[in-house]
Wavefront OBJ file of the C-alpha trace (Angstrom):
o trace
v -18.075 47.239 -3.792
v -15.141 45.417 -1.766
v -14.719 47.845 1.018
v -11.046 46.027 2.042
v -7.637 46.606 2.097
v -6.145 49.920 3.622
v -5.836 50.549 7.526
v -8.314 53.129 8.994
v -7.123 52.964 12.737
v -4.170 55.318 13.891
v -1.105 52.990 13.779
v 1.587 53.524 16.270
v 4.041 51.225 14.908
v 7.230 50.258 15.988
v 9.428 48.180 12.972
v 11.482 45.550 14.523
v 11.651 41.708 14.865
v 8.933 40.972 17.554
v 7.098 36.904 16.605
v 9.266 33.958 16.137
v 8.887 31.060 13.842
v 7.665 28.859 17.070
v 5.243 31.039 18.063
v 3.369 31.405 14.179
v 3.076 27.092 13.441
v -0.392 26.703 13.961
v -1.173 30.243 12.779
v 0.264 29.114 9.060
v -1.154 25.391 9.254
v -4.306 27.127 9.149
v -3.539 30.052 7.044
v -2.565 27.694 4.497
v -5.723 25.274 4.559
v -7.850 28.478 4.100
v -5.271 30.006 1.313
v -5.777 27.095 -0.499
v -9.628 27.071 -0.451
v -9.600 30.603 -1.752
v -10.978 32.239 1.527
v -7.727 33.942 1.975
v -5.983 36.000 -1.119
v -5.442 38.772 -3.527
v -8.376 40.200 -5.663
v -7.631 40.770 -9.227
v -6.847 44.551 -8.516
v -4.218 43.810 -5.920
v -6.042 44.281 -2.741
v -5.727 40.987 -0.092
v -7.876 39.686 1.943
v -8.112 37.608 4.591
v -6.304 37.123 8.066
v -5.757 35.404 10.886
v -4.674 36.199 15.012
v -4.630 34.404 18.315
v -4.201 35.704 21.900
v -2.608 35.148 25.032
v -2.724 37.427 28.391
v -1.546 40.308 27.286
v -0.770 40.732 22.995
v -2.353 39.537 19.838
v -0.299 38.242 17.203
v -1.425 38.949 13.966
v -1.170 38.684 10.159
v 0.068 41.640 8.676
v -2.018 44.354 6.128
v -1.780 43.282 2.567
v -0.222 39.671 3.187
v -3.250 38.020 1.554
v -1.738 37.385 -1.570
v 1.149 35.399 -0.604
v 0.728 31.621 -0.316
v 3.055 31.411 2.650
v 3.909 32.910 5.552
v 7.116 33.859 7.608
v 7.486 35.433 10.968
v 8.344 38.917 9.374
v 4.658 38.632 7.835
v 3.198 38.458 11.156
v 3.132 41.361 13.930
v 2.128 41.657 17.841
v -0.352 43.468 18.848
v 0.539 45.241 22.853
v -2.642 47.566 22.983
v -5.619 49.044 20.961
v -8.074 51.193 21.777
v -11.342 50.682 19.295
v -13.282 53.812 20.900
v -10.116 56.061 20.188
v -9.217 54.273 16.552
v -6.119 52.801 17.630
v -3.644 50.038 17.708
v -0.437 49.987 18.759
v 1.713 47.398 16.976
v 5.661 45.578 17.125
v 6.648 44.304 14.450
v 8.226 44.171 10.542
v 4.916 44.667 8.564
v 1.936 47.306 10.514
v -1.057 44.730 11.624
v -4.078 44.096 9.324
v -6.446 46.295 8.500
v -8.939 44.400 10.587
v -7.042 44.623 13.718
v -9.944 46.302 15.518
v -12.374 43.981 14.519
v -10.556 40.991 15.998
v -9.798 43.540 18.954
v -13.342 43.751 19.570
v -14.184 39.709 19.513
v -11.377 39.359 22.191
v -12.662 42.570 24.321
v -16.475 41.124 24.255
v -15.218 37.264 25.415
v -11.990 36.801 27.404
v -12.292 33.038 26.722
v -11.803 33.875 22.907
v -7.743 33.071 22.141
v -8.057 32.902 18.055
v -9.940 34.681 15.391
v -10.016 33.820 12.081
v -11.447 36.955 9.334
v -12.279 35.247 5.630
v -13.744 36.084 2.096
v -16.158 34.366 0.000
v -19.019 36.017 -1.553
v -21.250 32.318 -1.708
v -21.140 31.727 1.699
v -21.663 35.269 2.668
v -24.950 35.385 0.411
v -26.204 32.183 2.110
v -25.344 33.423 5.769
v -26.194 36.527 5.346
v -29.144 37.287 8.163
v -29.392 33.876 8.710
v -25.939 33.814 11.754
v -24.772 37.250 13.292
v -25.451 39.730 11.112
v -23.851 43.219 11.391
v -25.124 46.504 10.530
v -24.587 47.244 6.849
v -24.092 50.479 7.617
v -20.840 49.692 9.851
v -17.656 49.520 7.685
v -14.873 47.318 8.215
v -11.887 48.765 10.400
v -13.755 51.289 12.360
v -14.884 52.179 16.004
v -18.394 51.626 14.491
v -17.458 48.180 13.200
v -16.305 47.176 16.533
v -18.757 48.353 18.907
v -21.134 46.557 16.821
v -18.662 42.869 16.843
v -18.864 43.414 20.423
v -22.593 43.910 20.315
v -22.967 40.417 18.388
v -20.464 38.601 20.511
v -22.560 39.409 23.690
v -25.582 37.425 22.525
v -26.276 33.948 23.487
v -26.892 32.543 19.691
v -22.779 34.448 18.723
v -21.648 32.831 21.650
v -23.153 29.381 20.784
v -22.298 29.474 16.996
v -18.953 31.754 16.897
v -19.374 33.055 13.709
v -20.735 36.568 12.432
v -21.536 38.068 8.837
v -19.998 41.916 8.048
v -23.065 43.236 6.196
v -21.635 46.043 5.167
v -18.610 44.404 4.048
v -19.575 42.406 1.082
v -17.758 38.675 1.541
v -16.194 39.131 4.984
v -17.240 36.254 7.905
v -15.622 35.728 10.651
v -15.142 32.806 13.164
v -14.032 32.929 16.060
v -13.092 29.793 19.385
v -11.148 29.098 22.613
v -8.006 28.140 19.654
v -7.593 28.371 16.082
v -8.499 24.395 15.500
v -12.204 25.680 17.092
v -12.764 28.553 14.962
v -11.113 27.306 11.891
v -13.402 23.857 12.371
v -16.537 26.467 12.467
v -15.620 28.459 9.376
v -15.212 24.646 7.393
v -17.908 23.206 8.628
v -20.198 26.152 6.960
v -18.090 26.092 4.109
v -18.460 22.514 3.558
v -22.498 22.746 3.448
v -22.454 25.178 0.475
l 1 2 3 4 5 6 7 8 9 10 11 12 13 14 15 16 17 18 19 20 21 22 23 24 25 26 27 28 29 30 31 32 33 34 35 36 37 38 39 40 41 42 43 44 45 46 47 48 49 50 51 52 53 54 55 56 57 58 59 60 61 62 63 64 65 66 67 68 69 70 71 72 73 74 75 76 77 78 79 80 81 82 83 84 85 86 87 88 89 90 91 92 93 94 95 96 97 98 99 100 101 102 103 104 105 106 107 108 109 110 111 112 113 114 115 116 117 118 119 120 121 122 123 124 125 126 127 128 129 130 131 132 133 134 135 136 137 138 139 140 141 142 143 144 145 146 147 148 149 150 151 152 153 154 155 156 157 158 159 160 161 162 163 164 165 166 167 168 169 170 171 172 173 174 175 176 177 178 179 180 181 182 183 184 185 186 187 188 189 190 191 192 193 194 195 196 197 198
């Protein structure tokens, strides 16, 4: 069962203009690549999947929740991140769409390295099979979007093999991988290079 697609975390969300066009370029380059391989999209019953952030010092821009289905991007689809808090469930957000439903998981890659700047949150059941147990694994009893989810991300990222290969399996989120790097070129360069050795 695709566990995907509604926010868990208390949203404090406040709707106005908050990313620019500037500051999303790279973020949609790569969205786009991925959209087109089919690791970001829509499943059959509506539901999207798929998303994409970076970092600087202090916010996290993000793709909004439920933007997996459209091929392309504007700034409105995209929303900053000023504070979260994955022990308490929350994330505090600026922006015209609320942040994805994985904001806590990406949260929790950039709490466990402060060298981390991008994270990039796919779907594709082949890879996931062939990966799974065999990279970062989490607990398949940790659902996606929740303080248990994240403690456990932060868990993975603070081992030497996570930190070497920047990628980690969701067990108990059938299909989800993320990558993770210094930029989006690094961790979107990971998540191809496994893809391209299926």
């Amino acid at each position: 069962m695709i566990d995907e697609g509604y926010i868990k975390y208390q949203c404090y969300w406040t709707r106005q203009a908050s990313v620019s066009s500037r500051e999303i370029v790279e973020l949609n380059l790569w969205r786009e690549q991925l959209y087109k391989l089919g690791l970001i999209g829509m499943y059959p019953n509506g539901i999207g999947f798929g998303n994409l952030s970076i970092r600087d010092n202090k916010t996290i821009i993000i793709s909004g929740t439920q933007t997996g289905g459209l091929s392309n991007l504007t700034a409105q689809h995209y929303t900053k991140v000023t504070d979260f808090d994955w022990q308490k469930n929350t994330v505090t957000c600026i922006g015209e769409i609320k942040a994805s439903s994985e904001t806590l998981t990406h949260g929790a890659v950039y709490t466990a390295n402060p060298e981390i700047r991008a994270v990039i949150h796919v779907h594709h059941l082949q890879l996931w099979q062939k990966l799974l147990n065999q990279v970062a694994t989490t607990n398949k009893n940790c659902a996606y979007g929740t303080p248990e989810m994240a403690k456990e991300i932060i868990r993975l990222c603070q081992q030497e093999t996570t930190k070497a290969q920047k990628i980690i399996i969701m067990s108990g989120h059938e299909e989800g991988i993320i990558t993770f790097g210094q930029d989006l070129t690094e961790a979107g360069n990971i998540l191809l290079t496994f893809y391209q050795d299926l």
